[in-house]
KOLFIFI-826548 format. One record per residue (C-alpha): residue number from 0; residue in three letters; chain; x, y, z. Coordinates in nm, 3 decimals. Layout:
N
- k	r	c	east	north	up
- NUM	ALA	A	X	Y	Z
...
***
This chain:
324
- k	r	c	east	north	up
- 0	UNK	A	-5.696	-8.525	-14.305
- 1	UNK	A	-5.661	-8.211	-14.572
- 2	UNK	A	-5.315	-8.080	-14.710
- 3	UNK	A	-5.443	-7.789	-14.496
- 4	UNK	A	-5.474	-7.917	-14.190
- 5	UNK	A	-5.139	-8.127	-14.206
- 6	UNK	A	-4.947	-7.789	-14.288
- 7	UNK	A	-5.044	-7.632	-13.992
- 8	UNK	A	-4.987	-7.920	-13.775
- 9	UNK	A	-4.585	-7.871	-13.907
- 10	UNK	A	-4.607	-7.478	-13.828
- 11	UNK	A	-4.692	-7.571	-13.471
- 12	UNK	A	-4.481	-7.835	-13.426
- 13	UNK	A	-4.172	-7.667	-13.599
- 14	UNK	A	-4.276	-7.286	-13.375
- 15	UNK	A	-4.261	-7.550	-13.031
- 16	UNK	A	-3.929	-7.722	-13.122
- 17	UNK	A	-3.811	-7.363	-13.161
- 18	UNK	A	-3.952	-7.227	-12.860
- 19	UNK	A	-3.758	-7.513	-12.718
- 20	UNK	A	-3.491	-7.487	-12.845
- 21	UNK	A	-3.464	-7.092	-12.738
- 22	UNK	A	-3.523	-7.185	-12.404
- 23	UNK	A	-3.225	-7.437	-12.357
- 24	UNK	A	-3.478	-7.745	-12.349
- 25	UNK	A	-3.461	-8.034	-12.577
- 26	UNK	A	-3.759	-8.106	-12.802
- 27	UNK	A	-4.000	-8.384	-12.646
- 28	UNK	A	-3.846	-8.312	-12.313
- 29	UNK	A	-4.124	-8.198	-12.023
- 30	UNK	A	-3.995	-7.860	-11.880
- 31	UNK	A	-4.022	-7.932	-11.475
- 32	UNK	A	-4.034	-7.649	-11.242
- 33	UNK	A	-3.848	-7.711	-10.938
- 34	UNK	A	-3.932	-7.454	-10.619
- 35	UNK	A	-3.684	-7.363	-10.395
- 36	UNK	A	-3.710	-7.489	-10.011
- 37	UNK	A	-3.611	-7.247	-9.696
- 38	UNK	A	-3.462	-7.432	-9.406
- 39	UNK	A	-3.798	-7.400	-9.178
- 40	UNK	A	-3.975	-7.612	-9.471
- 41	UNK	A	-3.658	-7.895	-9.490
- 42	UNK	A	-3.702	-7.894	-9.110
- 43	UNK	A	-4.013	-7.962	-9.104
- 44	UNK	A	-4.026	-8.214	-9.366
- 45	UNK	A	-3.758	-8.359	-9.079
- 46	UNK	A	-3.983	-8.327	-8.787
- 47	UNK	A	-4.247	-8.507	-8.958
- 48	UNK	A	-4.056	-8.825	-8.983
- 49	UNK	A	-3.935	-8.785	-8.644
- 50	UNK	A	-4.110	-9.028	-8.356
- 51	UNK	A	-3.987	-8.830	-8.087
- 52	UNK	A	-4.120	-8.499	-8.239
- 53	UNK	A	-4.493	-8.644	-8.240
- 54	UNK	A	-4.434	-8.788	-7.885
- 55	UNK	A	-4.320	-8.464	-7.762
- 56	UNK	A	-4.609	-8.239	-7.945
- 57	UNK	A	-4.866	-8.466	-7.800
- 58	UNK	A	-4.756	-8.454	-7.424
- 59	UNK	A	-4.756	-8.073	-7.455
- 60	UNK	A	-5.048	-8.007	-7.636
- 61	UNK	A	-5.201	-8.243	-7.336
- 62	UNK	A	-5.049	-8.002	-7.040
- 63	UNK	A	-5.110	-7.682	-7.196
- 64	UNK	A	-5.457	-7.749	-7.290
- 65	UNK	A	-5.498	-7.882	-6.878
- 66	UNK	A	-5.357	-7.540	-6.789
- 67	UNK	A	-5.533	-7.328	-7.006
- 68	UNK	A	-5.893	-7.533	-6.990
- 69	UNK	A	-5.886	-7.772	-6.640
- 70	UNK	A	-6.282	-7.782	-6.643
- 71	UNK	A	-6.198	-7.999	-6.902
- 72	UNK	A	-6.019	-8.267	-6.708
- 73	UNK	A	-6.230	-8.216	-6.341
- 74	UNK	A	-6.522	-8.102	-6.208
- 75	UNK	A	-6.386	-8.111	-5.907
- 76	UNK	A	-6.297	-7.778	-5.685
- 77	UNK	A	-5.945	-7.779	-5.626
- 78	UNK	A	-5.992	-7.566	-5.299
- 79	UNK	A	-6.239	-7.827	-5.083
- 80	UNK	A	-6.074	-8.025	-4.821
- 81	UNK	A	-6.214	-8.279	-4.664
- 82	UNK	A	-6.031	-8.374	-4.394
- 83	UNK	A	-6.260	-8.680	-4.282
- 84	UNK	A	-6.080	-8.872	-4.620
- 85	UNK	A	-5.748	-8.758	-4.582
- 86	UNK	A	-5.457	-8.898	-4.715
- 87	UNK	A	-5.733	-9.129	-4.879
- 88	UNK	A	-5.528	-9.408	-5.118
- 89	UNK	A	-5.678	-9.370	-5.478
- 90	UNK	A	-6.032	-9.501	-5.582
- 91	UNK	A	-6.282	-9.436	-5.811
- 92	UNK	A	-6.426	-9.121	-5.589
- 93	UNK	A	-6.086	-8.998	-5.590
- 94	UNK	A	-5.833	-9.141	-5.891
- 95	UNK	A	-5.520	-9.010	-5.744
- 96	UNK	A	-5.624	-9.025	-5.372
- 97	UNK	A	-5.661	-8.734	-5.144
- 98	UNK	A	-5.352	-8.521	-4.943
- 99	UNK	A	-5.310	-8.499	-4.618
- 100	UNK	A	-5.559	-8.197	-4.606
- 101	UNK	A	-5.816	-8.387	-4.782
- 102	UNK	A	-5.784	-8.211	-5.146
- 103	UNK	A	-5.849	-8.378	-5.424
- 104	UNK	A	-5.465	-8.497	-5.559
- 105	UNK	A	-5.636	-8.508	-5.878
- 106	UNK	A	-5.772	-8.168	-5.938
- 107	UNK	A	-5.487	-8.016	-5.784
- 108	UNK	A	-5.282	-8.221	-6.021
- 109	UNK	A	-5.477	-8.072	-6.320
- 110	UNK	A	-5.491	-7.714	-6.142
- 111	UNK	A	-5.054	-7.731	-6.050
- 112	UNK	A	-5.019	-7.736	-6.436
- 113	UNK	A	-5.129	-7.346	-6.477
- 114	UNK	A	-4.874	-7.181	-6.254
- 115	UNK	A	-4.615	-7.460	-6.358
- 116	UNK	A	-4.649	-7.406	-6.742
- 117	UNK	A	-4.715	-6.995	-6.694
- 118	UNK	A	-4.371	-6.964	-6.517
- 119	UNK	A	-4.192	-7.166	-6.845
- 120	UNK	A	-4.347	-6.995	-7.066
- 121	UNK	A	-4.322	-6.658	-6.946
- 122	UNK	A	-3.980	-6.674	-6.873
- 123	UNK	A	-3.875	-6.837	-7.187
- 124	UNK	A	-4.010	-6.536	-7.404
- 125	UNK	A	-3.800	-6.286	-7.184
- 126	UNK	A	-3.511	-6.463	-7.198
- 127	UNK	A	-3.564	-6.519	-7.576
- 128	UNK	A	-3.655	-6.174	-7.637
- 129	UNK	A	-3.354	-6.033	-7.425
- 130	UNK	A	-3.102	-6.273	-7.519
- 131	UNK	A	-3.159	-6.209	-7.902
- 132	UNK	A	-3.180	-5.841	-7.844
- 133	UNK	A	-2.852	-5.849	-7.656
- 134	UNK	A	-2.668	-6.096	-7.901
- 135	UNK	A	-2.742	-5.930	-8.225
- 136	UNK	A	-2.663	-5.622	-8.132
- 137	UNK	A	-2.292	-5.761	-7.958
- 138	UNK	A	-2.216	-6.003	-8.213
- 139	UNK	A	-2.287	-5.737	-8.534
- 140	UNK	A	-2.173	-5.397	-8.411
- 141	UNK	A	-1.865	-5.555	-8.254
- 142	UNK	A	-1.597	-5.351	-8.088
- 143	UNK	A	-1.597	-5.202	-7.720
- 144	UNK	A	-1.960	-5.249	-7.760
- 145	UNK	A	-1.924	-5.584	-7.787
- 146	UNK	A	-1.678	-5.598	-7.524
- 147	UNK	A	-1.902	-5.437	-7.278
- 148	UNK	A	-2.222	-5.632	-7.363
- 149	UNK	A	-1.978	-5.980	-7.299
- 150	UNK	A	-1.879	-5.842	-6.957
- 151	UNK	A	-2.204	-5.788	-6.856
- 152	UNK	A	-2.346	-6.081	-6.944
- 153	UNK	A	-2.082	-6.235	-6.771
- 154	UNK	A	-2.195	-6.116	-6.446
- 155	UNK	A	-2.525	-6.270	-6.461
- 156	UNK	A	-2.392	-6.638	-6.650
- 157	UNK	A	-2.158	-6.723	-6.291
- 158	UNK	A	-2.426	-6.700	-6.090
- 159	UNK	A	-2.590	-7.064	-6.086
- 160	UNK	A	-3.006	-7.026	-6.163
- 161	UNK	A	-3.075	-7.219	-5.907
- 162	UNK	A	-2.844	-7.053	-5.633
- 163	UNK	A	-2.948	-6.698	-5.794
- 164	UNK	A	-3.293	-6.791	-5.729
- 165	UNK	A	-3.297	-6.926	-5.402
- 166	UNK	A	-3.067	-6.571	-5.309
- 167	UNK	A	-3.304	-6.376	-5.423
- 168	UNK	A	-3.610	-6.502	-5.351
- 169	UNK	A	-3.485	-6.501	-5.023
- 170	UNK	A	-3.404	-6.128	-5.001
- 171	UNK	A	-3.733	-6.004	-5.151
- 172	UNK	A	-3.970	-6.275	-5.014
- 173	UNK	A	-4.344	-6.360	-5.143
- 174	UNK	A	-4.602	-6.213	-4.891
- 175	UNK	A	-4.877	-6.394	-4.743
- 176	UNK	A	-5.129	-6.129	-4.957
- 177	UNK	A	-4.923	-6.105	-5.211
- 178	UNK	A	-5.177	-6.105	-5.570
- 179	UNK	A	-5.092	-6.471	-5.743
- 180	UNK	A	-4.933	-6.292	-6.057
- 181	UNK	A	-4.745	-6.022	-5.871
- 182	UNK	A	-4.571	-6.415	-5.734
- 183	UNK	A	-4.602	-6.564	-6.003
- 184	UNK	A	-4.450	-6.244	-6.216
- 185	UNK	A	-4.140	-6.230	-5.961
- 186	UNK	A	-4.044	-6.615	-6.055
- 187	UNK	A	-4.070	-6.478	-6.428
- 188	UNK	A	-3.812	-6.190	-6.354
- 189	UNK	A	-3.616	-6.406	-6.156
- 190	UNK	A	-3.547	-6.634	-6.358
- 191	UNK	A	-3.498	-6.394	-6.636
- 192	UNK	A	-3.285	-6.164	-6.500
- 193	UNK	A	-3.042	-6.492	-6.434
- 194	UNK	A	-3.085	-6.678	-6.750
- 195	UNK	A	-3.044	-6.448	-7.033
- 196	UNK	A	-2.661	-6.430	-7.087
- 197	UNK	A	-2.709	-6.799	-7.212
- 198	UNK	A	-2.924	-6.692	-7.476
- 199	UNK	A	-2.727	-6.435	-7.591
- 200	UNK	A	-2.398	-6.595	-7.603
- 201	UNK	A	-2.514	-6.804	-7.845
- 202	UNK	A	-2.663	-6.584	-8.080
- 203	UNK	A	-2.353	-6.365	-8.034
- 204	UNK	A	-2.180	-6.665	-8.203
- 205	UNK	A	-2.384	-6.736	-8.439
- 206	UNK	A	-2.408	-6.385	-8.538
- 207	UNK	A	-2.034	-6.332	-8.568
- 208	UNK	A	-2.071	-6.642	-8.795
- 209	UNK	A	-2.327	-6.511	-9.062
- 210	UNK	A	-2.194	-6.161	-9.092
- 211	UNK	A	-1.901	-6.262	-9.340
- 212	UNK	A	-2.068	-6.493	-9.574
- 213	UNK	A	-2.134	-6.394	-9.891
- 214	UNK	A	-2.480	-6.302	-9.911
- 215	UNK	A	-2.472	-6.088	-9.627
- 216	UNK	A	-2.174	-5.891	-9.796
- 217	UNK	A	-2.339	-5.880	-10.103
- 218	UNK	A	-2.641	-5.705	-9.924
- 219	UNK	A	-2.410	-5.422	-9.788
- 220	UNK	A	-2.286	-5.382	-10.125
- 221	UNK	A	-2.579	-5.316	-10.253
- 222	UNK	A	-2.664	-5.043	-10.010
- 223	UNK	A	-2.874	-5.214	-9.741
- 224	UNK	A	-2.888	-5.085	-9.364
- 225	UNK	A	-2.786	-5.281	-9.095
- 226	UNK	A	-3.180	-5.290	-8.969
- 227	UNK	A	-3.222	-5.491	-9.300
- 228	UNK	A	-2.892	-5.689	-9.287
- 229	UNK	A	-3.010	-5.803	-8.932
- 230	UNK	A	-3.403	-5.859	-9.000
- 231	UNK	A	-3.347	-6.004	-9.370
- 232	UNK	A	-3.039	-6.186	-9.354
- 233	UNK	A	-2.852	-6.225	-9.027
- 234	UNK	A	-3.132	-6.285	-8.844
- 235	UNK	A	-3.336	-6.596	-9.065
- 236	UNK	A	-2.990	-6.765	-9.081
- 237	UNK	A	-2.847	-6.758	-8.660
- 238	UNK	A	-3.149	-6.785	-8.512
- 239	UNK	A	-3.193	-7.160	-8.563
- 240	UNK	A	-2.935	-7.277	-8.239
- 241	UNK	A	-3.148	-7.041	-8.025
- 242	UNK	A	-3.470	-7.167	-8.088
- 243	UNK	A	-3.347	-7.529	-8.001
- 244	UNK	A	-3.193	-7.402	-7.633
- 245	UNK	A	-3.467	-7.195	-7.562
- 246	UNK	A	-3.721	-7.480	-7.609
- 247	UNK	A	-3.478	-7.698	-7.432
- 248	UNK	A	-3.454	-7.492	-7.129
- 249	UNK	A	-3.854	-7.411	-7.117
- 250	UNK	A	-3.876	-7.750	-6.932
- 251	UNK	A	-3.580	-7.628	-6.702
- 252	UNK	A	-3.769	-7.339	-6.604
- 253	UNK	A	-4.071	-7.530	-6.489
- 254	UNK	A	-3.852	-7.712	-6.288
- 255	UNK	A	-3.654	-7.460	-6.124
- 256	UNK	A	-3.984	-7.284	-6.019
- 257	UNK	A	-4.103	-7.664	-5.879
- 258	UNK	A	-3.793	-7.615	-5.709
- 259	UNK	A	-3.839	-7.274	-5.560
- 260	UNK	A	-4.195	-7.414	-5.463
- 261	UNK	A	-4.031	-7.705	-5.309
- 262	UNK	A	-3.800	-7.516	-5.101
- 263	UNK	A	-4.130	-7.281	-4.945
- 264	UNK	A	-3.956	-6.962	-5.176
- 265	UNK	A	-4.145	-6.960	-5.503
- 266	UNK	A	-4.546	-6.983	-5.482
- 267	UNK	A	-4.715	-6.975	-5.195
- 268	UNK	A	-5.072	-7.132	-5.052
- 269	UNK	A	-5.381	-7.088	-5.187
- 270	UNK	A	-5.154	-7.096	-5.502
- 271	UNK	A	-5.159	-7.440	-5.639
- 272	UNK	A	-4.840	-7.629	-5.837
- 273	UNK	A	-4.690	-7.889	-5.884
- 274	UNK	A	-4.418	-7.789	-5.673
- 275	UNK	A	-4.555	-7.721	-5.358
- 276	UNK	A	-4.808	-8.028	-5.390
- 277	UNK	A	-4.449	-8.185	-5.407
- 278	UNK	A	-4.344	-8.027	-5.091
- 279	UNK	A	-4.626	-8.110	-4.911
- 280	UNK	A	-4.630	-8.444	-4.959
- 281	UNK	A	-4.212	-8.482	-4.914
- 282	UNK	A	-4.255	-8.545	-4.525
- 283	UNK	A	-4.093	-8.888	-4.438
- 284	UNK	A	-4.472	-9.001	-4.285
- 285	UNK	A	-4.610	-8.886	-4.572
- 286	UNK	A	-4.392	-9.099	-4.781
- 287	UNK	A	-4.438	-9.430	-4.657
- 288	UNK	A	-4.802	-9.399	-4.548
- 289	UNK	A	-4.932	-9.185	-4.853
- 290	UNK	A	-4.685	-9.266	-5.138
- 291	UNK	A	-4.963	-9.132	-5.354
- 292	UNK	A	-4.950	-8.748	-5.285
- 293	UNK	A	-4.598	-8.720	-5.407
- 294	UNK	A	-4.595	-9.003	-5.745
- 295	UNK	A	-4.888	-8.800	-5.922
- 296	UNK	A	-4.762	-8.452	-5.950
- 297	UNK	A	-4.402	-8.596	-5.980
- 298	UNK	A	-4.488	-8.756	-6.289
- 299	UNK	A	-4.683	-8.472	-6.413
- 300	UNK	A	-4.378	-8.234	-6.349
- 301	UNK	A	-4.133	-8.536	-6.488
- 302	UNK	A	-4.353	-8.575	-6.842
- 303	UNK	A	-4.403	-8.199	-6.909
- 304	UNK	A	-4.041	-8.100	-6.857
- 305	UNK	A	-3.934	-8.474	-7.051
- 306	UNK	A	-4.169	-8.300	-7.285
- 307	UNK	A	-4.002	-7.989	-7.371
- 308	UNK	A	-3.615	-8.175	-7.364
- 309	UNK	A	-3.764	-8.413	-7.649
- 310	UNK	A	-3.919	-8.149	-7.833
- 311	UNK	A	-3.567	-7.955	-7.815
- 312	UNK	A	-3.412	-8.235	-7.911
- 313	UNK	A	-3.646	-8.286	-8.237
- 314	UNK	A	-3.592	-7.930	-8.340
- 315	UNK	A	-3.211	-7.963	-8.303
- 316	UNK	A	-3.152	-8.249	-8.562
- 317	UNK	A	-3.445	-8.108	-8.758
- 318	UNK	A	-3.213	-7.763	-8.824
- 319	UNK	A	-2.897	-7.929	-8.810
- 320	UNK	A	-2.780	-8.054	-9.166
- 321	UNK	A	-2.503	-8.222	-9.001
- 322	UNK	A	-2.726	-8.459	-8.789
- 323	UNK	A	-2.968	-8.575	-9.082
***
């Protein structure tokens, strides 16, 4: 090696100690960049190592893709009795049996799952979208506004959903020609128009909990507007509780409108669910000579509303630091 080459070897070496040096890092040390994490990416990190999470996912990937695709799952016609093989005990012509009209218990099994799941989700994203609306705007501006917003949800919150439903389902019954989604789109208001306060209680808490800290009060310091305190930094931060109710009471909503079903208020026939497939197979004959028509869309019901509760449960521990 040359007295040339060895010199410059020492310039570089000395010029990266110093560089070192300057930048608070010991010479010979690696520098190692460490990125920030947001609480959606710890949670998920969480969910991933959670049993129940994967359990949960599954089972409602399963009963969304049989409401949104059935063809997939039967080629049967949901709508073709046979009354020569009814109340038929399962076989392999007919896996679940037929009902005591001769349908298939099967394909109407696979078919209940549309109006079942469309109800859930529907009303879920109303109640999300009104109960969020309503609790950010009591729990930041405060005041008689606040007041008046808490009264009026109050109204709604002693009603029972059940009861509420029934009452007014009752009063403005489902017509025999009645389209399927002007039904089905009742259930969704009914159950909305009951169900919301919940939601926004508990952002209203939240809210009032954010709105002090630090960072939030540094923001208004600064000169932001309460549009960007609320979409930047009250919002990200109190939504997490609300997410985990929401998703728990999706499942509750699919079985309040089995429920309604059940009780000859909700959907009607030619409408298929799992609640009136329920209903018609609840007679006492039915029971003990036909156990069949009632165990397969009970368990259908039972798994996708299980479902939903695990799945709530999952997300709660996942955004709770307290629970890890």
């Amino acid at each position: 090696m040359t007295d040339q080459q060895s010199s410059e070897k020492d310039v570089i070496a000395r010029d990266v100690a110093e560089d070192s040096t300057t930048a608070g890092i010991e010479p010979g040390v690696e520098e190692v960049s460490i990125k920030g994490r947001s609480l959606a990416s710890d949670a998920w990190i969480e969910l991933k190592h959670n049993p129940l999470f994967w359990v949960s996912a599954v089972l409602i990937v399963f009963f969304v893709t049989m409401a949104i695709f059935p063809q997939l799952f039967t080629s049967t016609d949901p709508d073709y009795a046979d009354l020569a093989r009814a109340r038929e005990v399962p076989s392999p012509a007919a896996w679940f049996g037929m009902d005591s009209q001769g349908y298939d218990v099967y394909a109407r099994t696979i078919y209940g799952a549309r109006a079942s799941i469309m109800v859930g989700l529907g009303a879920s994203v109303f109640v999300l979208i009104i109960g969020l609306v309503m609790g950010v705007i009591s729990g930041f501006a405060a005041g008689w506004l606040d007041a008046v917003l808490s009264r009026f949800g109050e109204i709604f919150i002693a009603i029972p959903l059940l009861l509420g439903g029934i009452l007014l389902l009752t009063i403005y019954p489902n017509r025999a020609g009645d389209p399927y989604l002007l039904i089905v789109g009742k259930i969704v208001f009914v159950i909305s128009l009951l169900a919301w306060p919940r939601i926004m209680r508990i952002m209203r808490s939240s809210v009032i909990q954010v709105k002090p800290t630090e960072y939030v009060m540094a923001a208004r310091a600064l000169g932001a507007t309460p549009l960007r305190l609320i979409k930047s930094h009250i919002m990200p931060n109190s939504i997490a509780p609300v997410i985990v109710v929401a998703t728990i009471d999706l499942g509750a909503y699919i079985a309040v409108e089995a429920t309604l079903s059940f009780l000859g208020i909700g959907l009607q026939p030619p409408a298929i669910s799992w609640g009136l497939a329920i209903s018609q197979a609840s007679g006492l004959g039915s029971v003990r000579n036909a156990p069949h028509m009632l165990i397969f869309p009970s368990i259908a019901l039972s798994l996708t509303v299980l479902s939903f509760i695990l799945l709530g449960d999952a997300v709660r521990d996942a955004l709770d630091p307290k629970l890890r």
